[in-house]
N, C-alpha and C positions, 0 to 999 in steps of 0.2 A: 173571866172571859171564856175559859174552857167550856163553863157550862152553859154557858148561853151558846157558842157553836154547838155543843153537842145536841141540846133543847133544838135548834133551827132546824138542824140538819136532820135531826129524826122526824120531821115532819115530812111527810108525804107529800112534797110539792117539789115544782121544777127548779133545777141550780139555781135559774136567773132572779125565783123569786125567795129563793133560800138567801140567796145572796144580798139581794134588795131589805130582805127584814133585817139581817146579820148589820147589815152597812146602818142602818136607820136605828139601829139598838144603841147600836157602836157611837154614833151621832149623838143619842140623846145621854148615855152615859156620861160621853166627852167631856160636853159643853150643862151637862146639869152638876158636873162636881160631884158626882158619887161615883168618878172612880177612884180606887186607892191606889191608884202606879202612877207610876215613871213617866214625867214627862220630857221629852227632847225638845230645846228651842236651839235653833240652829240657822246659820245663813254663812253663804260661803262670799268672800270679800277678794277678789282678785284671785289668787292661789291658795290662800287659806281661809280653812273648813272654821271657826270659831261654833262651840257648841255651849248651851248650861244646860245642866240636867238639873231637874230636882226629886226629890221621892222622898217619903211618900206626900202624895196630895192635899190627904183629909185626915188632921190629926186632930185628937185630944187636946186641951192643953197642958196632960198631964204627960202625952204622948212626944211634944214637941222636942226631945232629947232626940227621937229616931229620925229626925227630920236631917236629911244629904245634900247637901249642895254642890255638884261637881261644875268645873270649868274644864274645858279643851278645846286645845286647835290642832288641826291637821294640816300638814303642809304639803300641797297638791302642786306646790310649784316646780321647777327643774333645779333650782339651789337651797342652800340652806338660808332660812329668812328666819327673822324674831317676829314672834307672833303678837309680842306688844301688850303679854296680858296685862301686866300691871294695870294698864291703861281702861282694863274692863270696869264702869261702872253699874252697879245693881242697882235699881230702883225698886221700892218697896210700895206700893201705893200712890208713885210720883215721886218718890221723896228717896234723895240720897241715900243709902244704907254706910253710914259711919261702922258697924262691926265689918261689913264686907269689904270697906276700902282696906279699915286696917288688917284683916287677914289675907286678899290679896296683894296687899305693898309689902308685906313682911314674912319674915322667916325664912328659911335657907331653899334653894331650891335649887334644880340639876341644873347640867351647862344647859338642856334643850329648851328652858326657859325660854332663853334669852336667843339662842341658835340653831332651830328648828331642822334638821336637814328634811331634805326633801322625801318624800312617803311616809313621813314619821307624824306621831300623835304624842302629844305634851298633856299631861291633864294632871289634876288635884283637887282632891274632894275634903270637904269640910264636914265634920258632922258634930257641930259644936254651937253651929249658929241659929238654931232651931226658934231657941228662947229668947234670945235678941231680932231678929225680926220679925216674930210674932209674940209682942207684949201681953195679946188678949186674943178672946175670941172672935171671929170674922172671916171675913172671904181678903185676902192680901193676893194685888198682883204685882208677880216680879217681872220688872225688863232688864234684859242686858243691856249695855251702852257700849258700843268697844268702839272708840274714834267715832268716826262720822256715821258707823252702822248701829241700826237698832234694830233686835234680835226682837222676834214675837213675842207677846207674852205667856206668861204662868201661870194658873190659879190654883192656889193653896188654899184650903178652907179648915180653918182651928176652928174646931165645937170645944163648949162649955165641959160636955161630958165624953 
């Protein structure tokens, strides 16, 4: 990303239209899946922020070990509330994700799990699930499900090599 602003912006043209090619590059990176970062899907539900990160985007599937899955909510309300992750379901292609129920239903976790006070952030990352949701090579997208909201989707792309 650095070097495509720096590429832009050494061109000899006005902000407006440095800006216009940066934004249109940015575009077509996004949504072609070559980029390798971090993606944020997030939607805020009453007072709380619920987010999943994933990183990186485009792996191997030799690489799929480096593959991160975070979860977090922030809680924008005036008390302390539970954020209800438990309750988060991932979809993989449409289809339930059995390794993610069972690592978010389980394992020990802090009181702010459950009892968020209020301007605080709750999260926990997985980087274990890489090779269970991606059995093969392909394009996989993930949606969050938390209650009644459905967070935007992901797109992850495992190549063969």
């Amino acid at each position: 990303m650095n070097v495509l602003l720096k590429t832009i912006f050494s061109m000899k043209v006005s902000a407006n239209i440095a800006f216009s090619v940066f934004l249109l590059a940015y575009t077509m990176v996004m949504f072609t899946g070559c980029a390798k970062y971090q993606t944020v899907s997030k939607v805020k539900k009453k007072d709380m922020l619920i987010e999943l990160n994933a990183s990186p985007l485009n792996l191997s599937l030799l690489e799929r070990d480096q593959f991160k899955v975070t979860i977090s909510a922030t809680n924008h309300g005036a008390s302390i509330a539970d954020p209800e992750l438990h309750l988060a379901e991932l979809y993989v292609n449409d289809i339930p994700s059995k390794p993610w129920s069972l690592a978010i239903g389980n394992g020990k976790r802090e009181a702010k799990w459950t009892a968020l006070p209020s301007g605080e952030t709750i999260s926990m990352t997985w980087a274990t699930l890489g090779e269970a949701l991606f059995p093969e090579p392909g394009e996989y997208i993930l949606i969050l499900k938390h209650k009644s909201t459905t967070l935007p989707p992901i797109k992850v792309q495992i190549l063969t090599k």
